[in-house]
C-alpha positions, 0 to 999 in steps of 0.5 A, spaced: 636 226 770 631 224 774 623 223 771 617 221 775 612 217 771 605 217 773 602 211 771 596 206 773 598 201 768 603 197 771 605 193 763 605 200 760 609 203 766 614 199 765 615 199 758 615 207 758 620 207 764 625 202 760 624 206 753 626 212 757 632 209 762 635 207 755 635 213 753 639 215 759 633 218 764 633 215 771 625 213 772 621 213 779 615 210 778 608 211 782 600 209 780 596 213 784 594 221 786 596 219 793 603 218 792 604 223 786 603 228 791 607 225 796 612 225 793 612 231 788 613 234 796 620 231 797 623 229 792 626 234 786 626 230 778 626 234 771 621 233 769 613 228 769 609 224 765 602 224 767 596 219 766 590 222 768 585 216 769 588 213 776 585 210 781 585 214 786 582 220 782 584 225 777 591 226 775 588 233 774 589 234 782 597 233 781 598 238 775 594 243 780 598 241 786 605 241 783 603 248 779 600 251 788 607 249 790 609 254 785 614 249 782 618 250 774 616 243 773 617 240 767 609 236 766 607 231 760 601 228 760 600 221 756 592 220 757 587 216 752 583 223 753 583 225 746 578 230 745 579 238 744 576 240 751 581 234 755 587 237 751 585 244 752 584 243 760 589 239 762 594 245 758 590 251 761 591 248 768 598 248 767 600 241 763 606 243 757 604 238 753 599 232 751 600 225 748 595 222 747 595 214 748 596 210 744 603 213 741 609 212 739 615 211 744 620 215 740 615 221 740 615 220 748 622 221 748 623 227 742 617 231 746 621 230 754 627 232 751 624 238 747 620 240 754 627 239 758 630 244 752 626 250 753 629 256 756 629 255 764 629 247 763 636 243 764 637 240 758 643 242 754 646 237 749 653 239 751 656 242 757 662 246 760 664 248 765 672 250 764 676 245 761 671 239 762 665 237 757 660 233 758 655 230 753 649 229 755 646 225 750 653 219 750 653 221 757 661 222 756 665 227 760 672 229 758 678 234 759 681 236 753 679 231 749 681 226 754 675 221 756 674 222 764 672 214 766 666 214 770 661 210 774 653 211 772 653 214 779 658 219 778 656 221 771 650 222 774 652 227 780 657 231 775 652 232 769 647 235 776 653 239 778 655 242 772 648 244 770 647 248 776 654 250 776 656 257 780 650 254 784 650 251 791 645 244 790 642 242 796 644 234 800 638 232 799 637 235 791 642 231 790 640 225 794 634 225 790 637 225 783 643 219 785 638 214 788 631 212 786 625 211 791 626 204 792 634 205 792 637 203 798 642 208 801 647 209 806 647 216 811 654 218 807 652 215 800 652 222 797 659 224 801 662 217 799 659 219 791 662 227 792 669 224 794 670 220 788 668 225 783 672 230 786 678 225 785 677 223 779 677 231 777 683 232 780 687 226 777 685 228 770 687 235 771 681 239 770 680 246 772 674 245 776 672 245 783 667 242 787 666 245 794 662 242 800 658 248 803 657 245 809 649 244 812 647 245 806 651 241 799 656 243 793 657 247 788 662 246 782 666 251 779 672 254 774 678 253 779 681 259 781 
C-alpha cells in the first residue's frame, strides 16, 4: 500500500518514510501544499501523513482539499501543534487522527495501520480470494498452503487486486500504487506486471482469474 507523507523536514522525512517502507508501505514523499494538492488530484494512496507547519501554508488547506474532492481518505496529521483547540480543528475539518511531535516511531506505525483497519478502510490481516491467501503483514501469498514466489512488485499489484476483488481497478489505480513519483516506467509496465502474475497464478493452480477490462483495468475473481 501506497502512503503520501507530507513533510517539510526533509531529515524527519526520511526517517518516517524509512520506518514505514520497512514495515511493508510504499512511500511518496512531498514538502509543501502546493504539490500535496497536486497530487492528491491524480494519484490514489491509502492513507496520508500530514505535517501542518509548511512553507507554502497551512497543511489545514490540503485536509480541507482532499476532504472537497469527497475522498475516503485515510488523514494522519503529525504536527508540533499540541494544544487542545490545534488537535480539536484539525479533527473537525476532517483529520482521523493527530500525533503530536516529538512521538515515537512505532506509534506511528500502530496509528496507520489502526486508521487502515476501520470499517471502509483497505487493510486486512489476511486475505482470500478462492483458494489464494495473502498475508498482508509477511507479504506472503499461498495456495493451499503452498508459498507463491513473487516479486515486490508482483505482491504489491495482488494484495491491490485481491482488496477490490469482484471489482474492476482502474490502469491508472494500479499505475499509482506499483510506481512512485519519482519511479520511472514504461507505457505497457502495468501490462507487462499483470502477465506475470496471471502466470505465476496459473502455474500454481489457484482457482482465481484476472481479467483485463479493456479501456479501463483488472479485476481479480474466484474462477468459474
Amino acid at each position: 500500500m501506497r502512503l503520501l507523507l507530507i513533510e517539510d523536514n526533509d531529515d524527519l522525512a526520511g526517517l518516517i518514510a524509512g520506518q514505514m517502507e520497512a514495515s511493508g508501505y510504499s512511500v511518496d514523499r512531498v514538502d509543501c501544499v502546493e504539490d500535496a494538492i497536486a497530487v492528491v488530484e491524480t494519484r490514489t494512496y491509502a492513507a496520508m501523513i500530514l505535517d501542518l507547519g509548511l512553507p507554502d501554508g497551512d497543511g489545514l488547506k490540503v485536509l480541507r482539499h482532499v476532504r472537497s474532492l469527497q475522498q475516503p481518505l485515510p488523514v494522519l496529521i503529525l504536527s508540533a501543534r499540541g494544544a487542545t483547540e490545534e488537535r480539536v480543528k484539525g479533527l473537525e475539518q476532517g483529520a482521523d487522527d493527530y500525533l503530536i511531535k516529538p512521538f515515537a516511531f512505532e506509534e506511528l506505525k500502530a496509528r496507520v495501520a489502526a486508521l487502515l483497519r476501520r470499517p471502509g478502510a483497505i487493510l486486512g490481516s489476511q486475505l482470500t480470494v478462492s483458494d489464494l491467501v495473502y498475508d498482508t503483514q509477511g507479504k506472503q501469498a499461498s495456495v493451499e498452503d503452498r508459498t507463491l514466489p513473487l516479486s515486490a512488485r508482483e505482491a504489491q499489484l495482488l494484495e491491490l487486486l485481491m482488496r477490490r476483488a469482484d471489482k474492476v481497478v482502474q490502469k491508472s489505480t494500479v499505475e499509482n500504487q506499483l510506481f512512485g513519483l519519482d519511479d520511472e516506467f514504461g507505457s505497457n509496465a502495468v501490462e507487462v506486471y499483470v502477465h506475470r502474475l496471471r502466470k505465476r497464478l496459473q502455474d500454481s493452480g489457484a482457482r482465481v482469474a484476472i481479467h483485463t477490462v479493456r479501456g479501463v483495468g483488472y479485476m481479480l475473481t474466484a474462477a468459474a
